[in-house]
N, C-alpha and C positions, 0 to 999 in steps of 0.2 A: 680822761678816765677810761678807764676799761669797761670790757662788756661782761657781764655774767652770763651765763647758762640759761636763769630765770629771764635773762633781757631777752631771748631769742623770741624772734617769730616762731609758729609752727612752723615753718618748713627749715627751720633750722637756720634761718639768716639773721643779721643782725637788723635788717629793718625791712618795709615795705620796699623800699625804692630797690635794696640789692634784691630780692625778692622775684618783681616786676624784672630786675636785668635776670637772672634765670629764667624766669620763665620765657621770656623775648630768645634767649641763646638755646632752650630747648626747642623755641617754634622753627626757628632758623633754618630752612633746608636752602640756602646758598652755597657755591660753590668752597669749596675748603682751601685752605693756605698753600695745600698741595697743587691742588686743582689750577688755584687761579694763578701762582707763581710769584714772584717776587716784587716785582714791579706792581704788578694790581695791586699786592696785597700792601705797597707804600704807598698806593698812591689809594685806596681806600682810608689807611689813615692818616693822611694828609686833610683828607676831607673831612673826619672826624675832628681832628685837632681844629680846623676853622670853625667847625660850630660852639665851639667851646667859648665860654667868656674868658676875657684875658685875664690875664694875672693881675697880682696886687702890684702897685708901682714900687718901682725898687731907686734909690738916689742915683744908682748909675750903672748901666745894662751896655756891654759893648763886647765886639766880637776883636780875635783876633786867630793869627798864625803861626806856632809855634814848634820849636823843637826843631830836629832835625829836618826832619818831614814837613814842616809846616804846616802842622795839626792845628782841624779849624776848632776853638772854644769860642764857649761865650761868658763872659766876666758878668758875675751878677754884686753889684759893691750896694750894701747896708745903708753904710756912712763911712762917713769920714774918716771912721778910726775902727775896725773890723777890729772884731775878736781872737779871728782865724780866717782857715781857709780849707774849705770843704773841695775835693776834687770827685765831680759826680759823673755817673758812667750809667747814661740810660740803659733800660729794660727793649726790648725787641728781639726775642730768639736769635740776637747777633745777624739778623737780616735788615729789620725794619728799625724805627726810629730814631732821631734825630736833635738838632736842637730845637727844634721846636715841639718836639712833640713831648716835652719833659718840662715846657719854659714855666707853666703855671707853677709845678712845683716846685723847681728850683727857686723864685722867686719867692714861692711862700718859706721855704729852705732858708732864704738868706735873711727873710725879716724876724725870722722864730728865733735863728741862731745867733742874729750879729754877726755871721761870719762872710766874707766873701764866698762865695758857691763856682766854681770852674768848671763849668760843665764841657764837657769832651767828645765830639762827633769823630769817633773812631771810626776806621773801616771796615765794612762789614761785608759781610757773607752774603749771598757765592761766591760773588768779584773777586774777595780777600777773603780765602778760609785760615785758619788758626796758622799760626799764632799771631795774627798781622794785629786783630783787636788788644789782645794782651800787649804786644810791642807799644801800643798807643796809646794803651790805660799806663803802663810806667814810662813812659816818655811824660805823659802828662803830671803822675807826681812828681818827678826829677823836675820839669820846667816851673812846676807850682811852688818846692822847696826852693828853687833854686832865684825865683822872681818875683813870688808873690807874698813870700813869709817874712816877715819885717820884725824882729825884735822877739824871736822866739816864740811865736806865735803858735800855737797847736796847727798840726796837718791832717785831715780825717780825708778817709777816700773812702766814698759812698756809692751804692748800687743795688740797682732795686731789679729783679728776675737773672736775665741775662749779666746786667751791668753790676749786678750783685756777685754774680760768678767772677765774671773780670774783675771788680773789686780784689776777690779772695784771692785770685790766682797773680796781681800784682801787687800784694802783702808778701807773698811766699817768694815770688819772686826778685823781691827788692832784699828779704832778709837773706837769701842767698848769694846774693850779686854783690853785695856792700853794700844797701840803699840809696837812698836817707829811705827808713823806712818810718811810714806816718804815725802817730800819736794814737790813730784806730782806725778802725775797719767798720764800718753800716751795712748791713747787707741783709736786704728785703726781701722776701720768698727768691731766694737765692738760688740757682743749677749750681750743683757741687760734685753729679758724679754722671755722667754724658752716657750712660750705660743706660740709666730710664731704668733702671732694676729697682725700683723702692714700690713696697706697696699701695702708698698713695696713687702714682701713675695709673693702673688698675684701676682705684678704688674710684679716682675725683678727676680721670682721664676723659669723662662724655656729661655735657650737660652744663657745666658748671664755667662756661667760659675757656679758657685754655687749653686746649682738649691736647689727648698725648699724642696724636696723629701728627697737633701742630708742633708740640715739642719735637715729635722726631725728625719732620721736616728741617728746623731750625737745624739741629745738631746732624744732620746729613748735609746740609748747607756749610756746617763752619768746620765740620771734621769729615770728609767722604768716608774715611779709611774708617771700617768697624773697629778694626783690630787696633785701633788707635784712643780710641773712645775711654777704655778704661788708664792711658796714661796720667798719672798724675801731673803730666804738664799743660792738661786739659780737665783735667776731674779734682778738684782741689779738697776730693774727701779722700781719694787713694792716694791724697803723698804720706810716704813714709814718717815723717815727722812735721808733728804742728808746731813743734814751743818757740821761743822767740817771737812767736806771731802778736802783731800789734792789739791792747784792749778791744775786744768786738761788742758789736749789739749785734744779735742777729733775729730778723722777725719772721715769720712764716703766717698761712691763713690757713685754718681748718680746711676749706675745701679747694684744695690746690693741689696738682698732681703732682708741684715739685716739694708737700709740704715736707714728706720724709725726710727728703734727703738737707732738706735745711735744716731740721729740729737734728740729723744724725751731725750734720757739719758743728754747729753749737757743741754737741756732745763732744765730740773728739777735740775742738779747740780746750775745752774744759778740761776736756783730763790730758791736756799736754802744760796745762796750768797756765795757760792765757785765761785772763778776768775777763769772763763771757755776763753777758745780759738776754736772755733769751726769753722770747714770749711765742706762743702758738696764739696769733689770737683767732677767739671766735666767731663763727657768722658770717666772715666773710670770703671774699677769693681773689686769687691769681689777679695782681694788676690794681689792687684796693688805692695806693694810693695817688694815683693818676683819677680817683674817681669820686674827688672830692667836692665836685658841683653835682654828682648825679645821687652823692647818699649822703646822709649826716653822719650815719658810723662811720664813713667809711672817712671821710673829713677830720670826723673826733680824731680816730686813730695813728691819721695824717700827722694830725696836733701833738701826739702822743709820741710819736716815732721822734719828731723834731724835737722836742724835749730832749729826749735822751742823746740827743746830737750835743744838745747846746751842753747837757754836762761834763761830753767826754772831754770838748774844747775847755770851759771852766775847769776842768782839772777832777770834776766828781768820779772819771774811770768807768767803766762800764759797768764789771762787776755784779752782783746780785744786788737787785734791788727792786722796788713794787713790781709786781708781774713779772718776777724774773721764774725760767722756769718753763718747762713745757704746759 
């Protein structure tokens, strides 16, 4: 279920627990993502990810290396007889995370959907600035179409902040290329325009977890070049043309500095007449669903987002439907 307006806390969140994570990320006077540099800033959340409880068991969880490259995944299998096959592209400003740091919820991904989940430790930033992430997010649906889809099986390529960017920008780029391009597109508080020009940035930039210091870090990490930042083969709201683009969900979080530019990305998929599913939901922020042991909303919503995966596979489309809609 969704949240209401009436469901809010005062302070505007959807529960105590996200509530309590604001106010901790307002006390916060630690060094910034800037500050501390790349390395700290994975290997702090390395240490986060260990305190975390594991995931749900999955029938069969294995790693491999694939593509040209020998791109590392990790195969998350349901059962026996998968429905599909989700190819997922964690969130970390294109610096930070990993296959671990996404495992709980691929794994809850793959028991929601029935589907296989392929999650994708691409190379990331500074090491690898652009386009080395995108080369890896489409190598990985090409290997996923090409080895994992059995009997016409729907192909969804999923991505949540960053990994949601990469999502988009290897939809666009596979419809370009000759594909195979996927069946749809997931893409959670999504970067869709590297410029940081939307007013959210501004508005839900200090306080609220994600702060736009850290996004710009990120996006100076994966793009140096300014003058590059608004190319559309890095900004997947400034390409010239959207249509042919695969059915989307796209989700954003009221207090998120990237929520703009994801409620604008939705828009412009929509009016290029791709069948869009879009929700702003309320109360929560930047990173919600990686944060489903610390809130129940934010879990609900969790629950909520995977649904709509499992229909695009079923064949339901994205399309408008409950909570579609800014």
């Amino acid at each position: 279920m969704g949240i209401t307006e009436q469901e809010l806390s005062p302070e505007g969140l959807a529960d105590a627990e996200l509530a309590a994570f604001v106010e901790a990320v307002r006390r916060d006077t630690g060094p910034t993502a800037r500050e501390s540099g790349a390395e700290a800033v994975r290997a702090a959340q390395r240490l986060r990810v260990r305190s975390r409880p594991v995931g749900p068991e999955v029938a069969e969880v294995r790693e491999a290396a694939v593509g040209r490259r020998g791109l590392p995944v990790r195969l998350y299998r349901p059962a026996p007889r998968p429905h599909g096959v989700v190819v997922f592209l964690h969130g970390g400003m294109w610096t930070i995370g990993d296959l671990d740091s996404h495992d709980r919820l691929c794994r809850r991904l793959a028991l929601a959907t029935g589907a296989v989940v392929v999650a994708v430790d691409y190379r990331r930033a500074p090491e690898h600035p652009a386009p080395a992430a995108v080369d890896d997010a489409v190598d990985a649906v090409r290997w996923a179409a090409a080895e994992q889809v059995r009997g016409g099986e729907p192909l969804i390529v999923m991505g949540d902040s960053a990994g949601g960017h990469l999502a988009a920008l290897a939809c666009l780029r596979l419809r370009d290329e000759g594909g195979p391009l996927p069946q749809g597109q997931v893409l959670a508080y999504p970067n869709t325009d590297l410029t940081l020009s939307h007013p959210s940035v501004r508005e839900k930039g200090t306080g609220w977890g994600l702060s736009a210091d850290d996004l710009a870090w990120g996006v100076e990490g994966w793009v140096p070049d300014p003058a590059l930042r608004a190319d559309p083969a890095v900004s997947p709201l400034r390409a010239a043309d959207h249509t042919g683009l695969p059915p989307a969900v796209v989700v954003t979080a009221e207090h998120d500095p990237l929520r703009d530019e994801g409620d604008a990305y939705a828009a412009v998929l929509a009016a290029a007449g791709v069948p869009v599913r879009h929700r702003r939901e309320p109360g929560v922020v930047h990173g919600f669903l990686t944060m489903d042991t610390l809130s129940p909303a934010a879990a609900a919503l969790g629950d909520r987002l995977f649904a709509d995966v499992a229909e695009l596979i079923t064949g339901a489309g994205a399309g408008p439907g409950p909570g579609a809609g800014a």
